[in-house]
N, C-alpha and C positions, 0 to 999 in steps of 0.2 A: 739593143740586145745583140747579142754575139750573132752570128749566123752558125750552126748546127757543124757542118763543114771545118771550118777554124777553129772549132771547138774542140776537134778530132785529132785533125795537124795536130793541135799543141799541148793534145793529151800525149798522141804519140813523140811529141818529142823532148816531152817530159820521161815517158816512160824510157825511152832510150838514152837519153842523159843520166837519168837514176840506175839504170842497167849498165853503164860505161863506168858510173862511179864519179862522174863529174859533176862537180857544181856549177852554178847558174854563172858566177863568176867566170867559172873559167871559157865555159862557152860562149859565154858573152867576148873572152878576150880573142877566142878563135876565131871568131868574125866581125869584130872590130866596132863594136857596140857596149852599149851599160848593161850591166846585170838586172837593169829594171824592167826592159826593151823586153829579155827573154822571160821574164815573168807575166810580163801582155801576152806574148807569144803563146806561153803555155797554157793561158787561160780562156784565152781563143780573143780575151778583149782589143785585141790588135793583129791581124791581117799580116802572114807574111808575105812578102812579097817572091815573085819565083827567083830572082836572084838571091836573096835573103837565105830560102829554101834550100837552095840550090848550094850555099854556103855551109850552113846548119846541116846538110846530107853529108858535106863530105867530112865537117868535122868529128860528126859519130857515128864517120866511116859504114853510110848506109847510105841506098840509090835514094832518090826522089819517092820513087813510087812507095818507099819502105810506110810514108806518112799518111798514105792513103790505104795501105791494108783496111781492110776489117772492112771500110763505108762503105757500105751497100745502103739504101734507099728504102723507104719502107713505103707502105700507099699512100702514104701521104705524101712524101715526095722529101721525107727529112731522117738523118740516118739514126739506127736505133741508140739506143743509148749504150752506158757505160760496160767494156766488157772486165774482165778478170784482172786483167791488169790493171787495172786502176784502183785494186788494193794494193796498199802499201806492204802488208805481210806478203802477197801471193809474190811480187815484185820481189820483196828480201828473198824466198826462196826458191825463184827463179834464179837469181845471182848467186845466189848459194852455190845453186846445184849444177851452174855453170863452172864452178871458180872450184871442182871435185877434176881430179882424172878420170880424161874418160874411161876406163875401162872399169874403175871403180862406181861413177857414174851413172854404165851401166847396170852393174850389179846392184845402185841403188834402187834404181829406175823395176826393173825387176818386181825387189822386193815389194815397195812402192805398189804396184800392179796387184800382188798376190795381197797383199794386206785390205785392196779392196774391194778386191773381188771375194773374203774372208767378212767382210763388213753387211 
């Protein structure tokens, strides 16, 4: 069974790959590996290593620590489970709403606000 940790990694580096707009492929080309290797990765079934990490950070151009956001530890001593981004819609308009000028953006962002705080 996966360890809870490496499950997290390689959600987040799923989630930033899909966020960059790149395929498994091609990350896999950036650090010099099979596209099979980053699908362990993501699934936490395989451990990356910190140089591996360390590679993987700089290709979607994100520190190290980007892959440990969010774990925090619960009393049990294993971190909570899946957050928001791990839907594939919230994801799409995340990147949406990246891929807007900002100042439009903001105007969306706004509206966004008043419509639910209206709800």
């Amino acid at each position: 069974m996966a360890h809870p940790v490496d499950v997290h990694v390689g959600k987040r580096v799923r989630h930033r790959r899909w966020m960059t707009g790149m395929t498994q492929q091609q990350l896999a080309e950036k650090v010099g590996i099979k596209f099979q290797q980053i699908q362990k990765y993501e699934t936490g079934t395989n451990r990356i290593s910190a140089s591996r990490l360390w590679e993987i950070a700089e290709a979607l151009k994100v520190s190290v620590a980007y892959f440990f956001e969010g774990l925090e530890r619960g009393a049990d001593g294993i971190p909570p489970g899946d957050d928001l981004l791990a839907d594939r819609e919230a994801l799409e308009l995340v990147r949406s709403y990246y891929a807007i000028p900002e100042h439009q953006r903001r105007q969306l962002f706004e509206l966004a606000r008043v419509l639910s705080d209206a709800a």
